[in-house]
C-alpha positions in Angstrom: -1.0 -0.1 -13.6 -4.4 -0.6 -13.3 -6.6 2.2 -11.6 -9.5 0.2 -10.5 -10.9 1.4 -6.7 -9.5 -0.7 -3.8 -11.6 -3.2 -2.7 -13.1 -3.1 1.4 -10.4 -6.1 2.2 -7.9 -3.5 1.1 -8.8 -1.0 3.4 -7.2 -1.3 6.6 -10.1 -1.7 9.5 -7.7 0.6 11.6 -4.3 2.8 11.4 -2.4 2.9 14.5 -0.5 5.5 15.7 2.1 6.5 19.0 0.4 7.0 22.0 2.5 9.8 22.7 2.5 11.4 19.0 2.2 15.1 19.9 -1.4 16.8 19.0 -1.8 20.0 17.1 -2.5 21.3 13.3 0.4 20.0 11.1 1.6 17.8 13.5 2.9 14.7 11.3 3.2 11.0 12.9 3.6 7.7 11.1 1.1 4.8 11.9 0.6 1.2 11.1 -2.0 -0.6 9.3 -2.5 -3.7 7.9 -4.0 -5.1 4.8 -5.0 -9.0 4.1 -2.3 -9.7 6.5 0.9 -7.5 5.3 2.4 -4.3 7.1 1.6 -0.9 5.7 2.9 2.4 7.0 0.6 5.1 7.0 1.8 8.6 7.5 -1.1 10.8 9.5 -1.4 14.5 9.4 -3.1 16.5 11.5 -5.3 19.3 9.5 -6.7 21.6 12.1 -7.2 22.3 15.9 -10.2 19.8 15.9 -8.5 16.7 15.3 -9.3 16.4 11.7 -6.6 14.1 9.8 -5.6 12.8 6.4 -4.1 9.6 6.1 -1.1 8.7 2.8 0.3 5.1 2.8 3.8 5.3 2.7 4.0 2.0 0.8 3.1 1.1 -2.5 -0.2 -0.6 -2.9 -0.6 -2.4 -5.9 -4.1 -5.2 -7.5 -1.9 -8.0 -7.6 -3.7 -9.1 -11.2 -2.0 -5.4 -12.7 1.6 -6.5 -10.9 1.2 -10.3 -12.8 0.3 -8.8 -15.7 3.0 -6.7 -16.2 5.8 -8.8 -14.6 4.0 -11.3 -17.4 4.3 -8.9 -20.2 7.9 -7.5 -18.8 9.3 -11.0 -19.8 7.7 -11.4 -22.9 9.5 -8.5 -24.5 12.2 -9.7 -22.5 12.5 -12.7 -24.9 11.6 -15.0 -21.9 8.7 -16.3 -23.6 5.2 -17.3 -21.6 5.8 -16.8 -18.3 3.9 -18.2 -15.5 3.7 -15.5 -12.7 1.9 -15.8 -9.2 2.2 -13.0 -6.0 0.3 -15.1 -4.2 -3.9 -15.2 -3.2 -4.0 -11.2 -1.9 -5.8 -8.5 -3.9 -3.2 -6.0 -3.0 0.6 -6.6 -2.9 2.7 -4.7 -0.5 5.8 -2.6 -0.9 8.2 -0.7 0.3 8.0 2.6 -2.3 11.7 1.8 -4.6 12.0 -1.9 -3.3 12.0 -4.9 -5.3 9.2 -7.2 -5.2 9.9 -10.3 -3.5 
């Protein structure tokens, strides 16, 4: 799909993690985050000593225009024909990495 860079509405204003996750270099927690209004997991590492961290979503983020496209195009060599396809009014759709999209 499509590589373009997420968009500020796709960045999650804040990630939020256990309040009794254990501090430390390496230490690994998982947080939550929200985008335009849908759960995201976000796994949070722990680089150093200082407090420095790198953040990984654990879900799939995806431009919902690339996901109708190819759902669109998917059919279509399917033999389906023109296919209307909307994920709804987000930029980004949500999912659980190996899930179907709903």
């Amino acid at each position: 799909m499509g590589g373009a860079e997420a968009s500020d509405r796709s960045r999650p204003a804040a990630v939020n993690c256990p309040t009794d996750a254990k501090q430390g270099k390496r230490n690994d927690v998982q947080g939550a985050a929200n985008v335009e209004g849908q759960a995201v997991t976000v796994n949070v590492t722990q680089t150093d000593d200082s407090g420095h961290v790198t953040f990984a979503t654990a879900d799939a983020m995806l431009h919902r225009t690339d996901v109708e496209q190819f759902i669109q195009t998917d059919a279509q060599k399917k033999g389906a024909g023109q296919a209307t396809v909307n994920c709804g009014t987000t930029a980004i759709v949500v999912a659980k990495v190996g899930s179907a999209l709903a």
